[in-house]
N, C-alpha and C positions, 0 to 999 in steps of 0.2 A: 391674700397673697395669690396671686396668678401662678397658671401652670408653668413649667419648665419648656420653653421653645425654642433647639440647637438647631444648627445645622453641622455638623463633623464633616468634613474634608479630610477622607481616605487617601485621594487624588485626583489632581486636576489635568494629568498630562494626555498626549495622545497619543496615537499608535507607535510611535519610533521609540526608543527606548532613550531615558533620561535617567542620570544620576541623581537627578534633584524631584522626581517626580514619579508618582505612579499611574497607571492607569485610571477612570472614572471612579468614584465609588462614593456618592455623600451616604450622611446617613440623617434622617430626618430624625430628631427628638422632640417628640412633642407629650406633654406628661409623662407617661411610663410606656408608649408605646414607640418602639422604634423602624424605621421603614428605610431599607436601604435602596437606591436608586442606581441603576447599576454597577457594576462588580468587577469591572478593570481589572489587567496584570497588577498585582501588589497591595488590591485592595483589601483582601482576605488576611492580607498580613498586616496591615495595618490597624483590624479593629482593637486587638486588646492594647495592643500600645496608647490608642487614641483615646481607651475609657468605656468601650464598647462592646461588650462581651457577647459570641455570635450568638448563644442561645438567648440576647435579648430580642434580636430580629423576631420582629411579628410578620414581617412582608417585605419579599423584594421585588423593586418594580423595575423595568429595564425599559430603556425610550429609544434604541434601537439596536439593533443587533452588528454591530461593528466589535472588531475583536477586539479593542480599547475599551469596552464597555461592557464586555460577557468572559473574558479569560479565564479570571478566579471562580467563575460560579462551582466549577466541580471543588475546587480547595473550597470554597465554602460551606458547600450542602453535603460533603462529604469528607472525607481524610483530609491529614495534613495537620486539620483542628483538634488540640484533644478540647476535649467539650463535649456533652451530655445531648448533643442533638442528634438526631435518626436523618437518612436522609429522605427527602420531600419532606419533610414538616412543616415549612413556611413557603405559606402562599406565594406564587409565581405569577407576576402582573407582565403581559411586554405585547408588541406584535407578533404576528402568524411569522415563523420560518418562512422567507419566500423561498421557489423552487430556486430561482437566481438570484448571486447579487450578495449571498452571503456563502463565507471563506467554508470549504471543508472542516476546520478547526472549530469556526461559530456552531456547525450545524451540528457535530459531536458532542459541542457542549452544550448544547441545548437537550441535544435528544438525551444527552444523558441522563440531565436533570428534571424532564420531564416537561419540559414548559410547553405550554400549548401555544 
């Protein structure tokens, strides 16, 4: 029997707000390890509805820093969740913070959470 190979759709929407949609946020399943690829408005809310419990996350990787794609990261790696996780526990994959070009809001949420 081959290993278990998902991909979870958190959300597919983008920056404007939609009723039918949330911000980025897949989550990759491949065996028992799970990789979440950026972390959208709403996607933090979506994981245990979806089957995805946060302190499955082994790693979150983000492909760029747009605010449709980094919102939730503080509701993830910290409050909001109850869940057993500390925050920075899971590795933080993305680009450098440019000095421009990214929102007041993006850079908050990054530096909060530590991402290099």
């Amino acid at each position: 029997m081959s290993e278990r190979f998902d991909i979870v759709f958190l959300g597919t929407g983008g920056p404007l707000p939609n009723a039918d949609r949330c911000g980025a946020g897949p989550v990759v399943v491949a065996g028992d390890t799970n990789v979440l690829i950026d972390c959208g408005w709403g996607a933090a809310r979506r994981l245990v509805p979806s089957g995805v419990t946060p302190s499955s996350i082994e790693a979150a990787l983000f492909t760029h820093m747009h605010s449709d794609h980094i919102t939730d990261v503080p509701d993830f790696t910290r409050g909001g969740l109850e869940d057993d996780r500390i925050a920075g526990a899971h590795p933080k994959i993305g680009p450098p913070v440019p000095d421009i070009g990214t929102s007041t809001l993006g850079r908050e949420c990054l530096e909060t959470t530590r991402l290099p």
